[in-house]
TIVO-2410 file (N, C-alpha, C; in nm, 3 decimals):
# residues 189
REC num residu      c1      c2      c3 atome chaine
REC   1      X  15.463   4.693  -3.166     N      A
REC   1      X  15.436   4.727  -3.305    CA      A
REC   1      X  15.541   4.660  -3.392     C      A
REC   2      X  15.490   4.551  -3.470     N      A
REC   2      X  15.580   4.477  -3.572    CA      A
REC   2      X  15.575   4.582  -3.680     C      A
REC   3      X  15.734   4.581  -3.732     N      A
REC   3      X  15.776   4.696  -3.850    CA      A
REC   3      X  15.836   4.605  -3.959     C      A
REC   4      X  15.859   4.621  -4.054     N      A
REC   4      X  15.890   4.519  -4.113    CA      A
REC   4      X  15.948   4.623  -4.265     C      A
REC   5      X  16.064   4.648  -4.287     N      A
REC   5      X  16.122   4.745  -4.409    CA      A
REC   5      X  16.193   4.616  -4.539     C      A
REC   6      X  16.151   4.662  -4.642     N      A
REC   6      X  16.171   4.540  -4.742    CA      A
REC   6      X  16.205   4.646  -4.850     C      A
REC   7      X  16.375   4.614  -4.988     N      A
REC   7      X  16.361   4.668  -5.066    CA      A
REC   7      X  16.304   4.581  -5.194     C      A
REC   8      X  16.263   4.680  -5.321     N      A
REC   8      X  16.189   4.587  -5.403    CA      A
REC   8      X  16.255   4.687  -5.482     C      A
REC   9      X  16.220   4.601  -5.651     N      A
REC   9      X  16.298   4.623  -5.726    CA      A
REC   9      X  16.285   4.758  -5.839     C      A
REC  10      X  16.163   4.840  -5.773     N      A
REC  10      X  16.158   4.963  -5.807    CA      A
REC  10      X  16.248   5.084  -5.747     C      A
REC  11      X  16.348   5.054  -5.689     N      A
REC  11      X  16.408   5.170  -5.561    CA      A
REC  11      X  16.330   5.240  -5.537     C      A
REC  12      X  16.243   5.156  -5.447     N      A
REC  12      X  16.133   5.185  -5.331    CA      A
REC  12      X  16.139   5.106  -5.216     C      A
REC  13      X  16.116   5.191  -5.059     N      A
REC  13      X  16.121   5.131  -4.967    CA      A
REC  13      X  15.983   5.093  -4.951     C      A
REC  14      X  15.955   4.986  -4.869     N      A
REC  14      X  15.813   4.926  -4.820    CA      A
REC  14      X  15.805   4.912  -4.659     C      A
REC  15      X  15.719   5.026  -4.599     N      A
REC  15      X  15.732   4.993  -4.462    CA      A
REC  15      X  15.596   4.966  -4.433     C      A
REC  16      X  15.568   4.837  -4.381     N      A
REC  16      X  15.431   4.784  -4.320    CA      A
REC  16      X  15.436   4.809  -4.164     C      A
REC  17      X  15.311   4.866  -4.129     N      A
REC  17      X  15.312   4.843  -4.029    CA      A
REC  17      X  15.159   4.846  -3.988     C      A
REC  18      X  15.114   4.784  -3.895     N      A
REC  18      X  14.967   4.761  -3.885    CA      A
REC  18      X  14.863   4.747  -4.007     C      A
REC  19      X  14.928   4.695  -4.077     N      A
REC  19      X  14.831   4.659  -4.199    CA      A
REC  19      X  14.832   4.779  -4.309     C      A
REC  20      X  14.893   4.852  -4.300     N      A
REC  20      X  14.895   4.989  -4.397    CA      A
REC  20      X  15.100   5.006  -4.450     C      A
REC  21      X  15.041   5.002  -4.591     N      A
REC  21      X  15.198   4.989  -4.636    CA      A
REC  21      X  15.200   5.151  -4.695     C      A
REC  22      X  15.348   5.197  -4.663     N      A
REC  22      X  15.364   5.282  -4.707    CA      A
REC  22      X  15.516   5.301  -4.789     C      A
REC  23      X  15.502   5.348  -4.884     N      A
REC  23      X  15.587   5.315  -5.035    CA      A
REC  23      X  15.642   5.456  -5.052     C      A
REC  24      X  15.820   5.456  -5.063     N      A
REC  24      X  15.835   5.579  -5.094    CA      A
REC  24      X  15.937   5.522  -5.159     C      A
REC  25      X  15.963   5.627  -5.310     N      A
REC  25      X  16.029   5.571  -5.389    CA      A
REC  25      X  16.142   5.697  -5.458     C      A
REC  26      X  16.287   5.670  -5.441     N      A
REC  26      X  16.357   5.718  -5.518    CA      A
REC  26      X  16.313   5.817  -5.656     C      A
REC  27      X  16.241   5.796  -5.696     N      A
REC  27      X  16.197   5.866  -5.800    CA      A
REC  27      X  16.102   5.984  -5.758     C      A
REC  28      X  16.059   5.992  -5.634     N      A
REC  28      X  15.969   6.129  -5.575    CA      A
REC  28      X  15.831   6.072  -5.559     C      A
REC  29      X  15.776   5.996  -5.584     N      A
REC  29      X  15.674   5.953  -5.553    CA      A
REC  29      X  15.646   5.836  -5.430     C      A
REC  30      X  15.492   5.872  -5.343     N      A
REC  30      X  15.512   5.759  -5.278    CA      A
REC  30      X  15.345   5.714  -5.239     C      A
REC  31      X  15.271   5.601  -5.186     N      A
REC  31      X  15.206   5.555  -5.166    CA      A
REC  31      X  15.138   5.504  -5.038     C      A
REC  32      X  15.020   5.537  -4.959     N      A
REC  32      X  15.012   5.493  -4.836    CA      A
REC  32      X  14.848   5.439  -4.827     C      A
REC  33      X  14.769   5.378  -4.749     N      A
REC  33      X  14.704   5.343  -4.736    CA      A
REC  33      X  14.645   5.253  -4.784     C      A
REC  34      X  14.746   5.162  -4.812     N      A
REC  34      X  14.693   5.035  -4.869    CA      A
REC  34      X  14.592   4.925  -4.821     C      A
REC  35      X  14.426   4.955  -4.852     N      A
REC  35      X  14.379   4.872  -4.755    CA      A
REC  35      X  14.221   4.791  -4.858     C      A
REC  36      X  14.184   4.701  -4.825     N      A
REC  36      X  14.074   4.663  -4.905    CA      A
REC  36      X  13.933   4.623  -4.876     C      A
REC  37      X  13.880   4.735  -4.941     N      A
REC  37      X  13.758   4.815  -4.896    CA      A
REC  37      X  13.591   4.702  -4.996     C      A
REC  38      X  13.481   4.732  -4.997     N      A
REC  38      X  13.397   4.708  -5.024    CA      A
REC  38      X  13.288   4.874  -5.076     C      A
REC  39      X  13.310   4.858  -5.221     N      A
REC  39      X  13.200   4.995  -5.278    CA      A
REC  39      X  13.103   4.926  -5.369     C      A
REC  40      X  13.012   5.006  -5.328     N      A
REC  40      X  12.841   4.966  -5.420    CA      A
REC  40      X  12.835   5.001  -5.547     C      A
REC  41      X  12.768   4.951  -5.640     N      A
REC  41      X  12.758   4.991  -5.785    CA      A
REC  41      X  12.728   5.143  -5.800     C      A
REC  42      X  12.813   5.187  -5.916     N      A
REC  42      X  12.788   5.319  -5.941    CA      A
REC  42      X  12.769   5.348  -6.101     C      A
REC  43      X  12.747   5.443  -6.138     N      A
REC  43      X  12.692   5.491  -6.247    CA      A
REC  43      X  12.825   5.620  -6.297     C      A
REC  44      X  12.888   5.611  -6.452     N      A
REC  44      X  12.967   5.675  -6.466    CA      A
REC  44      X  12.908   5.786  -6.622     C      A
REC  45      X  12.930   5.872  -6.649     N      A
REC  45      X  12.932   5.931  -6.781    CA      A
REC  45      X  13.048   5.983  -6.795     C      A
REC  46      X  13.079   5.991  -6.936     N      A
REC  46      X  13.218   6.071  -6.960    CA      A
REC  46      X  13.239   6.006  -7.145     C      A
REC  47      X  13.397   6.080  -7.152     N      A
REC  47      X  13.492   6.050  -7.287    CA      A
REC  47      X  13.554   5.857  -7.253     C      A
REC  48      X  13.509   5.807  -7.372     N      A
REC  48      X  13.575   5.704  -7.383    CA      A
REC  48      X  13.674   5.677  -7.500     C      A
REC  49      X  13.825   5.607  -7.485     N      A
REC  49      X  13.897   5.603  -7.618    CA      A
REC  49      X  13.939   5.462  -7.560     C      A
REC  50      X  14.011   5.434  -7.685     N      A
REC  50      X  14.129   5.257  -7.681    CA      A
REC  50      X  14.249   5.295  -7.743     C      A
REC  51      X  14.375   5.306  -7.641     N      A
REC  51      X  14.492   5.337  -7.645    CA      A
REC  51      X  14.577   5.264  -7.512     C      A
REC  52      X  14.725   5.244  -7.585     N      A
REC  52      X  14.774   5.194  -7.497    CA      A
REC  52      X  14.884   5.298  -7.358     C      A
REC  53      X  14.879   5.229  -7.280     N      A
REC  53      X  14.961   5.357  -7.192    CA      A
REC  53      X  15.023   5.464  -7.248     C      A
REC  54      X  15.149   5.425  -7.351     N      A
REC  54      X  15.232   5.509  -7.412    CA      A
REC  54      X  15.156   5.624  -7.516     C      A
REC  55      X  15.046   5.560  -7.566     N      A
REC  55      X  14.987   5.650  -7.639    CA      A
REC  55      X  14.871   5.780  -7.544     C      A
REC  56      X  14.852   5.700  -7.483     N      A
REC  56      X  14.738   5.780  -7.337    CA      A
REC  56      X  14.870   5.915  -7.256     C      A
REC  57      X  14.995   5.883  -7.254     N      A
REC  57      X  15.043   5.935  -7.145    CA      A
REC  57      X  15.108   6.024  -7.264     C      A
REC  58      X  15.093   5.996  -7.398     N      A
REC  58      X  15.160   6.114  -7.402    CA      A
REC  58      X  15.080   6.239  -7.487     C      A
REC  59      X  14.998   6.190  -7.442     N      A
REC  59      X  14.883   6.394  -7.469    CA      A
REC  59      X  14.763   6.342  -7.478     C      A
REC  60      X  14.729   6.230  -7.504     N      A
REC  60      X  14.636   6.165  -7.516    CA      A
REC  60      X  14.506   6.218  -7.470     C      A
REC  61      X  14.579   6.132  -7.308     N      A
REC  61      X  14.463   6.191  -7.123    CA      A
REC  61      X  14.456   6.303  -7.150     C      A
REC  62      X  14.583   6.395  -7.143     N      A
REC  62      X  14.552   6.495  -7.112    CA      A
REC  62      X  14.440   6.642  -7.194     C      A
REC  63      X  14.441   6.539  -7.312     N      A
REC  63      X  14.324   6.617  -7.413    CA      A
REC  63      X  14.180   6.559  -7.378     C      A
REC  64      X  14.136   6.465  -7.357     N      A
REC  64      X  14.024   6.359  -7.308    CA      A
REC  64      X  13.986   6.463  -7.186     C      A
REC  65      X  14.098   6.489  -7.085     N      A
REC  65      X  14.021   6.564  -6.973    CA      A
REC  65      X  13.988   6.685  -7.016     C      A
REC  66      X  14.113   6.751  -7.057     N      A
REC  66      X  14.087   6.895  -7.148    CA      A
REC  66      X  13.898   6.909  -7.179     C      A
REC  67      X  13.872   6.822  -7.257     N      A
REC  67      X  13.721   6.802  -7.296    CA      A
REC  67      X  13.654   6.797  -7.185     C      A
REC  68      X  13.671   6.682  -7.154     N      A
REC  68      X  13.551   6.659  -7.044    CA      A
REC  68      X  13.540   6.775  -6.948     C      A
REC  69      X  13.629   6.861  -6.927     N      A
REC  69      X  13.600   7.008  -6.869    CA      A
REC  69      X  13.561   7.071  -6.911     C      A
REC  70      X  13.597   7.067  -7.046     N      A
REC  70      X  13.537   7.170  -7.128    CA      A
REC  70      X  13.359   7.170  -7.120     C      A
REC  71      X  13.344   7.018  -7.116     N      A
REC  71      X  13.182   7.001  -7.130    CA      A
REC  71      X  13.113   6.953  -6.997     C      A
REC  72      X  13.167   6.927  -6.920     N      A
REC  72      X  13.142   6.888  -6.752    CA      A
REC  72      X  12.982   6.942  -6.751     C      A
REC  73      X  12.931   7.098  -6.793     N      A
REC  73      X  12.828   7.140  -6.748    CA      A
REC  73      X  12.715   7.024  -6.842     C      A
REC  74      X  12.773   6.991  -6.948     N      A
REC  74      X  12.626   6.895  -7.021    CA      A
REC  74      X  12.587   6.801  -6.976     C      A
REC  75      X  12.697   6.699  -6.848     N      A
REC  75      X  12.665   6.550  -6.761    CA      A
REC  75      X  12.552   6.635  -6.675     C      A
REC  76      X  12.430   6.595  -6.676     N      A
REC  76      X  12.356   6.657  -6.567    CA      A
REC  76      X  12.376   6.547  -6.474     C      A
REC  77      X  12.297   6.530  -6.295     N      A
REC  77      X  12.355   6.488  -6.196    CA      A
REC  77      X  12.487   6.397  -6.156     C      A
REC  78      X  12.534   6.514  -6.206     N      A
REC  78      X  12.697   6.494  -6.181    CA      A
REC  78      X  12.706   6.446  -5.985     C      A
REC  79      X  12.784   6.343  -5.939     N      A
REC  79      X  12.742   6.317  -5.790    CA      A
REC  79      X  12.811   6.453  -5.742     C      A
REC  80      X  12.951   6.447  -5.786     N      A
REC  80      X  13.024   6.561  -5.766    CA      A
REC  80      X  13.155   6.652  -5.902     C      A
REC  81      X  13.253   6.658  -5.839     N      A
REC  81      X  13.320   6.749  -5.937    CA      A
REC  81      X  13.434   6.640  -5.953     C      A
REC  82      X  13.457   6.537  -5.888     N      A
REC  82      X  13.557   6.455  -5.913    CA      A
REC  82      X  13.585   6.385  -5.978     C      A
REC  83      X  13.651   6.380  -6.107     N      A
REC  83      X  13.718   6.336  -6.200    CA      A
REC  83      X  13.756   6.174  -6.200     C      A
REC  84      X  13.676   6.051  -6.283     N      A
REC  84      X  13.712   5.940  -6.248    CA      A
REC  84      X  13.810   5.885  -6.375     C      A
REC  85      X  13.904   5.838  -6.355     N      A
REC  85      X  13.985   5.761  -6.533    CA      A
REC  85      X  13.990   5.614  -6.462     C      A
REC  86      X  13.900   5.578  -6.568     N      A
REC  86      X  13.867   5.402  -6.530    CA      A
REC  86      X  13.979   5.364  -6.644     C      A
REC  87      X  14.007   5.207  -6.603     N      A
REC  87      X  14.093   5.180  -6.721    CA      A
REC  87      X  14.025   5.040  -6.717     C      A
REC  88      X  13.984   4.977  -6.801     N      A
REC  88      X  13.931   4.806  -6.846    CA      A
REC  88      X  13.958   4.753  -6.938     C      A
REC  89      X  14.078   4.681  -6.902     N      A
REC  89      X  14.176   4.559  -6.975    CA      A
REC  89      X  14.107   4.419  -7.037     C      A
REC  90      X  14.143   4.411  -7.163     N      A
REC  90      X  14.113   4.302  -7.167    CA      A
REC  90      X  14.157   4.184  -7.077     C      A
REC  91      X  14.040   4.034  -7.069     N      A
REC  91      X  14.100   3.911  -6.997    CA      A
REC  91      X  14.187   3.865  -7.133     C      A
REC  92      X  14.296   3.892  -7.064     N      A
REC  92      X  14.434   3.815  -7.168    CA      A
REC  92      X  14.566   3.810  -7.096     C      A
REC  93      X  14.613   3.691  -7.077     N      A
REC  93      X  14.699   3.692  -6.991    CA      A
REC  93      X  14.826   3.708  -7.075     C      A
REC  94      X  14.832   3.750  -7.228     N      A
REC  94      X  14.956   3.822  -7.244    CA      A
REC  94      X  14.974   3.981  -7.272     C      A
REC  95      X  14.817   4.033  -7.182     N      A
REC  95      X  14.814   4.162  -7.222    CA      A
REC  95      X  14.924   4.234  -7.172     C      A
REC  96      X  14.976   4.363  -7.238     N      A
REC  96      X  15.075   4.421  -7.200    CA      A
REC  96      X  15.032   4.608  -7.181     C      A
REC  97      X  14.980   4.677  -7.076     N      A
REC  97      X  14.883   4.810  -7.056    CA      A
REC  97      X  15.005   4.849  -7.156     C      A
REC  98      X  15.108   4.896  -7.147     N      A
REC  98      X  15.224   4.944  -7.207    CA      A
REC  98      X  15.234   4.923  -7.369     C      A
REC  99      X  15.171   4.847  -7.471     N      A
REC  99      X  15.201   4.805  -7.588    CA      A
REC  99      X  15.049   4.769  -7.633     C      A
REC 100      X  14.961   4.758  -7.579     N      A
REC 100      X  14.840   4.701  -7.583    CA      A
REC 100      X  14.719   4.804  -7.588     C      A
REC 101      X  14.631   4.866  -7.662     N      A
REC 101      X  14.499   4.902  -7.641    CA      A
REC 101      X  14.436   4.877  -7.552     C      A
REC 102      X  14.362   4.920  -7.452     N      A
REC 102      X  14.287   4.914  -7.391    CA      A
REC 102      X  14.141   5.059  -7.348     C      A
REC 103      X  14.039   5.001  -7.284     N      A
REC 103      X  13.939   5.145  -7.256    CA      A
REC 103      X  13.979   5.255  -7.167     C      A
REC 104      X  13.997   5.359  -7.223     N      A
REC 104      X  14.045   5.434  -7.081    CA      A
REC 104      X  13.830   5.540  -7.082     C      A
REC 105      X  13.813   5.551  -6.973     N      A
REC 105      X  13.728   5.639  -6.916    CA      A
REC 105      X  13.726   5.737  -6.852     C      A
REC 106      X  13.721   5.859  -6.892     N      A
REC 106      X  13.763   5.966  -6.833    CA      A
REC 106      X  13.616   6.029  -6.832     C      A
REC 107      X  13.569   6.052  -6.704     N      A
REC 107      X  13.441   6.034  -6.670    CA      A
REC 107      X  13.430   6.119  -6.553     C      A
REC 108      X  13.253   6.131  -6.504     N      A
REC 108      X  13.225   6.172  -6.402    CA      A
REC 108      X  13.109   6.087  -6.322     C      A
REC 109      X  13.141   6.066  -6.175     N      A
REC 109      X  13.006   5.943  -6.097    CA      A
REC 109      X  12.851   6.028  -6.135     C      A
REC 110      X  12.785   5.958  -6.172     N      A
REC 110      X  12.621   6.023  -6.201    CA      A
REC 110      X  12.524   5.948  -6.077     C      A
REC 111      X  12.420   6.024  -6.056     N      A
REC 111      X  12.336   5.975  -6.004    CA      A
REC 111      X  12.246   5.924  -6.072     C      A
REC 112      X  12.206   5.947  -6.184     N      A
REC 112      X  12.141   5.909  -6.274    CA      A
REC 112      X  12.187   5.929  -6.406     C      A
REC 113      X  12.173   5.834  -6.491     N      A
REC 113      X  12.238   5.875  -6.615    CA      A
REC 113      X  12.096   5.850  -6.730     C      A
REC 114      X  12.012   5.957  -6.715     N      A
REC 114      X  11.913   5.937  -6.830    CA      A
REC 114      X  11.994   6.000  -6.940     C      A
REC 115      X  12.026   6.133  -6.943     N      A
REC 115      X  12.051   6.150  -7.059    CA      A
REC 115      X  12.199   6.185  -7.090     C      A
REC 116      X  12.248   6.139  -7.168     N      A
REC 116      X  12.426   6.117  -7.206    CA      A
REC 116      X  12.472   6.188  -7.338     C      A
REC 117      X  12.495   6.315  -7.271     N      A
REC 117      X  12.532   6.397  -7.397    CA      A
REC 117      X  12.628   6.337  -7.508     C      A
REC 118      X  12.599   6.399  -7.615     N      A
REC 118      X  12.647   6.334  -7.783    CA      A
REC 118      X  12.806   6.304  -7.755     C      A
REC 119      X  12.873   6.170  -7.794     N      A
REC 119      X  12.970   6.191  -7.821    CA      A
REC 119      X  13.029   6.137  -7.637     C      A
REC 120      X  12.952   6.129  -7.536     N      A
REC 120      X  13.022   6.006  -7.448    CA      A
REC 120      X  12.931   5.923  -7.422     C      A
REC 121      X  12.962   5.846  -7.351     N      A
REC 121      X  12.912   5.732  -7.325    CA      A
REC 121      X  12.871   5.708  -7.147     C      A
REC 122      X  12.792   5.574  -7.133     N      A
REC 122      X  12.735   5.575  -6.957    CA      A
REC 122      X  12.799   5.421  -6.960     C      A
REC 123      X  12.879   5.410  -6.849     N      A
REC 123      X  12.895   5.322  -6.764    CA      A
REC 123      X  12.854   5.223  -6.693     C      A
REC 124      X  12.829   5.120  -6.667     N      A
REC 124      X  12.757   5.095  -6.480    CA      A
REC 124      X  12.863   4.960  -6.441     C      A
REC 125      X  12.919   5.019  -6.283     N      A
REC 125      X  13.044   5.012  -6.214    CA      A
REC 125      X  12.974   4.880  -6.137     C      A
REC 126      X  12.959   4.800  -6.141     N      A
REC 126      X  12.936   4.657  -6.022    CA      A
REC 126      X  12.967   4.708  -5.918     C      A
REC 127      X  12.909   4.652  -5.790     N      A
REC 127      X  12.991   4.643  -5.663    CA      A
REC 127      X  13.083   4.532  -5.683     C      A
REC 128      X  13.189   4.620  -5.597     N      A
REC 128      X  13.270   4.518  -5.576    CA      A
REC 128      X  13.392   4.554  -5.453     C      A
REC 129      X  13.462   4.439  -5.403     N      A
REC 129      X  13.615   4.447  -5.315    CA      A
REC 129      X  13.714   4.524  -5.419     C      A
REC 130      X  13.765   4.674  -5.336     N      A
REC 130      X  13.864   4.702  -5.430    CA      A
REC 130      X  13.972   4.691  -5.307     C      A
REC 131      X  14.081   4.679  -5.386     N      A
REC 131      X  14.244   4.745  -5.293    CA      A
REC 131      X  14.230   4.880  -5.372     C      A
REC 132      X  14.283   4.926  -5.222     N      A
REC 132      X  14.258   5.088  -5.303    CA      A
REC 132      X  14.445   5.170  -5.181     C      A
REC 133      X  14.469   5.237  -5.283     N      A
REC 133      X  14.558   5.299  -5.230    CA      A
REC 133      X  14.606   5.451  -5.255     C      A
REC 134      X  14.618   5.514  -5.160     N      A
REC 134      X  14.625   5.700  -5.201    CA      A
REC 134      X  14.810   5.737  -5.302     C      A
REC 135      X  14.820   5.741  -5.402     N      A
REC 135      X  14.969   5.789  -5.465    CA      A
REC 135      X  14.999   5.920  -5.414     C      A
REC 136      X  15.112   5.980  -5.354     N      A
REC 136      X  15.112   6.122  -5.356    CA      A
REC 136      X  15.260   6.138  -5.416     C      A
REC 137      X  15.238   6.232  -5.457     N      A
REC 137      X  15.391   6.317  -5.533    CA      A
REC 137      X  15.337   6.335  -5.704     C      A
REC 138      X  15.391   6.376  -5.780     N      A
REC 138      X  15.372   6.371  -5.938    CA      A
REC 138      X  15.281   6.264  -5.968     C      A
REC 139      X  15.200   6.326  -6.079     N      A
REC 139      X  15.162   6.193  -6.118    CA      A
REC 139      X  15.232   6.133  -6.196     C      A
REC 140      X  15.367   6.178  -6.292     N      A
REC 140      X  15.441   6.114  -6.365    CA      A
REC 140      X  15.531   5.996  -6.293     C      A
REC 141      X  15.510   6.004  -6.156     N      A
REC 141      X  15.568   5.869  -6.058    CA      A
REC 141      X  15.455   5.761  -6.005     C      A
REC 142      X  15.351   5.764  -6.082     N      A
REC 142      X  15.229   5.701  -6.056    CA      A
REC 142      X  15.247   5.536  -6.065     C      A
REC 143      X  15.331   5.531  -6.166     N      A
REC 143      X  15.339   5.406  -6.241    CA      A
REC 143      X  15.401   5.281  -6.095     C      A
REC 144      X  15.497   5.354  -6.035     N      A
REC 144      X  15.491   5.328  -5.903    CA      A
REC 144      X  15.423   5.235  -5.817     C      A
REC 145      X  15.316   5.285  -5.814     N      A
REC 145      X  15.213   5.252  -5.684    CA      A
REC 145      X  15.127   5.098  -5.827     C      A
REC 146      X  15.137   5.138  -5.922     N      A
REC 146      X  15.024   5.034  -6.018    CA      A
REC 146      X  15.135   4.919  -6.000     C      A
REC 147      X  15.279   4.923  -6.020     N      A
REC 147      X  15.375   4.811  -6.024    CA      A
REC 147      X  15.371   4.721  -5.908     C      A
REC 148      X  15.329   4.810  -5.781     N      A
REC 148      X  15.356   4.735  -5.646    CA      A
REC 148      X  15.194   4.719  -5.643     C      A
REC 149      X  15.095   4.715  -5.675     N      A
REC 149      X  14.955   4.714  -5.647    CA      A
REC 149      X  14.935   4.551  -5.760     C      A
REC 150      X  14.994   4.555  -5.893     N      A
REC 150      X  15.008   4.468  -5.997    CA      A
REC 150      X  15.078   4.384  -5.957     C      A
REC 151      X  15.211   4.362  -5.904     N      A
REC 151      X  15.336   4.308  -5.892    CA      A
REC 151      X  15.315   4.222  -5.801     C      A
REC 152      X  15.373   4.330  -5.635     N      A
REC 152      X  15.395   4.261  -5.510    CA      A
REC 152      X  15.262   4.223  -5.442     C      A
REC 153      X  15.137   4.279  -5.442     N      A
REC 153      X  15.011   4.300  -5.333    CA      A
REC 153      X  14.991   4.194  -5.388     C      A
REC 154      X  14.912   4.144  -5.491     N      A
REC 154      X  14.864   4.004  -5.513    CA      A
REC 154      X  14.964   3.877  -5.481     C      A
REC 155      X  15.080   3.894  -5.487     N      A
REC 155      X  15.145   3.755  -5.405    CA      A
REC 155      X  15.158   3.803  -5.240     C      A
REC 156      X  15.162   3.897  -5.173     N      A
REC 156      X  15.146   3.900  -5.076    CA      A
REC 156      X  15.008   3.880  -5.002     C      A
REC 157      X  14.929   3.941  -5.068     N      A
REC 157      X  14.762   3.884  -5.037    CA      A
REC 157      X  14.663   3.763  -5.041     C      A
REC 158      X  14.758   3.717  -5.153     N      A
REC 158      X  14.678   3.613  -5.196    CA      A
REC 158      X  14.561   3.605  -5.289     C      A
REC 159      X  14.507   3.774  -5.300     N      A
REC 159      X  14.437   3.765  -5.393    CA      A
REC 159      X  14.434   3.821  -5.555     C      A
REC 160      X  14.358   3.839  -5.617     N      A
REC 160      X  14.362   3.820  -5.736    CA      A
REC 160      X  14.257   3.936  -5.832     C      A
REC 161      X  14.288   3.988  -5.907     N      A
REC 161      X  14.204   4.087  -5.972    CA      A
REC 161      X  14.107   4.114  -6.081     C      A
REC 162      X  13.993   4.186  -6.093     N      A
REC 162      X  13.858   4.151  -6.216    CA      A
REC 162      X  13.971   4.295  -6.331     C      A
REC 163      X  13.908   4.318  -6.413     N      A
REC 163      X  13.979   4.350  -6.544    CA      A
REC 163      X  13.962   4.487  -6.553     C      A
REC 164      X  13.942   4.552  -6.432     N      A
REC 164      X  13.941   4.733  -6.419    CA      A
REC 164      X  14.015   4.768  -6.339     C      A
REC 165      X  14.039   4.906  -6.322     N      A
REC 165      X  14.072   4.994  -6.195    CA      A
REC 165      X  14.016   5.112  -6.264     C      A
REC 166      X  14.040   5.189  -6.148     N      A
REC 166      X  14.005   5.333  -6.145    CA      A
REC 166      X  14.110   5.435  -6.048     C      A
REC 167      X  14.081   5.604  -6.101     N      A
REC 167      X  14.184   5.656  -5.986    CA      A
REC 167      X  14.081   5.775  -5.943     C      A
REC 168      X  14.051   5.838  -5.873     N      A
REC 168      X  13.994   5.958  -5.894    CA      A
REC 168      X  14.052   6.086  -5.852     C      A
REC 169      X  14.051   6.151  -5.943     N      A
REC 169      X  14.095   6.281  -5.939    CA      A
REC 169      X  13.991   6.388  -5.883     C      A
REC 170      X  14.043   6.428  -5.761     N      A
REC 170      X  13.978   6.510  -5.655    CA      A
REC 170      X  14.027   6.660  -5.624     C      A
REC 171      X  13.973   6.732  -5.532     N      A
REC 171      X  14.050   6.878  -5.515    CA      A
REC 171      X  14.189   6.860  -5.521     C      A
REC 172      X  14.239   6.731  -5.449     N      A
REC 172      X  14.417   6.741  -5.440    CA      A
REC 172      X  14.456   6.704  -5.581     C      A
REC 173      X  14.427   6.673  -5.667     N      A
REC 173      X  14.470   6.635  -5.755    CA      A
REC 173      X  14.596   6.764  -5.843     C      A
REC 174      X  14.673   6.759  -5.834     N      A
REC 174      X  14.748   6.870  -5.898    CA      A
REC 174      X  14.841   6.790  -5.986     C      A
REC 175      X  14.898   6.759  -6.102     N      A
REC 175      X  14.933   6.644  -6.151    CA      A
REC 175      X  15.101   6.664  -6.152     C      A
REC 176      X  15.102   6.799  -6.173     N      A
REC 176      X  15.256   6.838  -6.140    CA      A
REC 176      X  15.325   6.851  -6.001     C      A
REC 177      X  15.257   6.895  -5.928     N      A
REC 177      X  15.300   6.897  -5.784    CA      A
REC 177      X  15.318   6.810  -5.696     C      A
REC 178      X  15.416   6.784  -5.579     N      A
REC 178      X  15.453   6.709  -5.520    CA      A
REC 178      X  15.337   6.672  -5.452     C      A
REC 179      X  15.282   6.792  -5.434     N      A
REC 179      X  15.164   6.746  -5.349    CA      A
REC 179      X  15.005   6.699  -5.381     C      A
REC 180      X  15.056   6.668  -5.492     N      A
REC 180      X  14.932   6.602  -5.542    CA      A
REC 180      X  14.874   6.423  -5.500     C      A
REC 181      X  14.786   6.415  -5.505     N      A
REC 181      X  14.744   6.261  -5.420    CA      A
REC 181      X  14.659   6.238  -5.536     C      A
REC 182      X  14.626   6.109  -5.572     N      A
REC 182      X  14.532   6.032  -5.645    CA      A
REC 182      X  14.471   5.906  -5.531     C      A
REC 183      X  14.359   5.893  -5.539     N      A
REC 183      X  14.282   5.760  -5.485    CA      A
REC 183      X  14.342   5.659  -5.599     C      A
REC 184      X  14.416   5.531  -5.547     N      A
REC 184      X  14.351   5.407  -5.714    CA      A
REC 184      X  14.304   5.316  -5.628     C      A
REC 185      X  14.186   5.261  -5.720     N      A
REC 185      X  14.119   5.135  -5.738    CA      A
REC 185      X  14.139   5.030  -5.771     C      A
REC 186      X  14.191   4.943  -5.703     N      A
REC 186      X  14.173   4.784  -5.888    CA      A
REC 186      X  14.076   4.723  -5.757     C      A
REC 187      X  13.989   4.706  -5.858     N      A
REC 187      X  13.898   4.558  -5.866    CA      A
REC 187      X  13.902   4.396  -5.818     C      A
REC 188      X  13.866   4.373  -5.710     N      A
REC 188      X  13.908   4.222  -5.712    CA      A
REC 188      X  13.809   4.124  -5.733     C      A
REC 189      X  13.866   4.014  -5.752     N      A
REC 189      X  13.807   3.897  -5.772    CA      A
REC 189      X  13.740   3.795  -5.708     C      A
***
């Protein structure tokens, strides 16, 4: 079993081993299952806004979901109860998520989206290759797993990314607790 421990410039360790990196970082958060998968087109409803990280993270999301719970019962065939926040960047290669507007989607997967209650909007998700990786700890250490998913994975992979991700928020989702996990998505090319 080749092991291979690398530091990077988040004070985070990186231990690969059989193809699955796992990221634990000084700050309490950490990352495992880094692997890249193939999902079929899907269908989303939910709250849509254009804000940039700083403005999203600081009450922003957390009012967007506030709602979308509040109204969860009006999405009829909801697939399930799990909570999706898409994010779709503009193509601009001096975009900055941090200083920059962008779509955030705070949504739910539909099986059908005939009818889209007042006030959100419907989606439709392409298939596509995602890298997808599980975050666990706070979500306020999230930023984490997007730096090394943004940063290091595409020069180590070789490949390259389409202008979304997604995370989904599931039963584990607890946003304060250590033990909270998020799925993320990005999109490839």
């Amino acid at each position: 079993m080749n092991k291979e421990t690398l530091e990077v410039s988040f004070s985070c360790t990186i231990a690969m081993e059989q193809g699955i990196d796992r990221i634990i970082s000084s700050a309490g958060g950490e990352f495992v299952r880094t692997e890249v998968i193939m999902r079929p087109s899907f269908q989303v409803v939910g709250i849509r806004i254009e804000a940039n990280v700083e403005s999203f993270e600081s009450g922003l999301g957390k009012d967007m979901y506030a709602r979308l719970l509040e109204h969860q019962h009006e999405i009829s065939c909801r697939k399930n109860d799990h909570v999706i926040l898409m994010q779709i960047y503009p193509l601009n290669e001096h975009f900055d998520a941090r200083r920059d507007a962008f779509t955030h989607l705070i949504c739910y997967e539909v099986t059908q989206a005939d009818l889209v209650p007042a006030g959100m909007v419907h989606h439709t998700v392409q298939s596509s290759e995602y890298v997808v990786c599980t975050h666990k700890g706070a979500e306020s250490s999230i930023h984490l797993a997007y730096d090394y998913l943004y940063g290091s994975w595409p020069e180590q992979s070789g490949r390259a990314f389409k202008d979304y991700d997604f995370e989904i928020w599931d039963e584990r989702y607890h946003p304060e607790s250590p033990n909270n996990e998020i799925d993320i998505y990005v999109a490839l090319s």
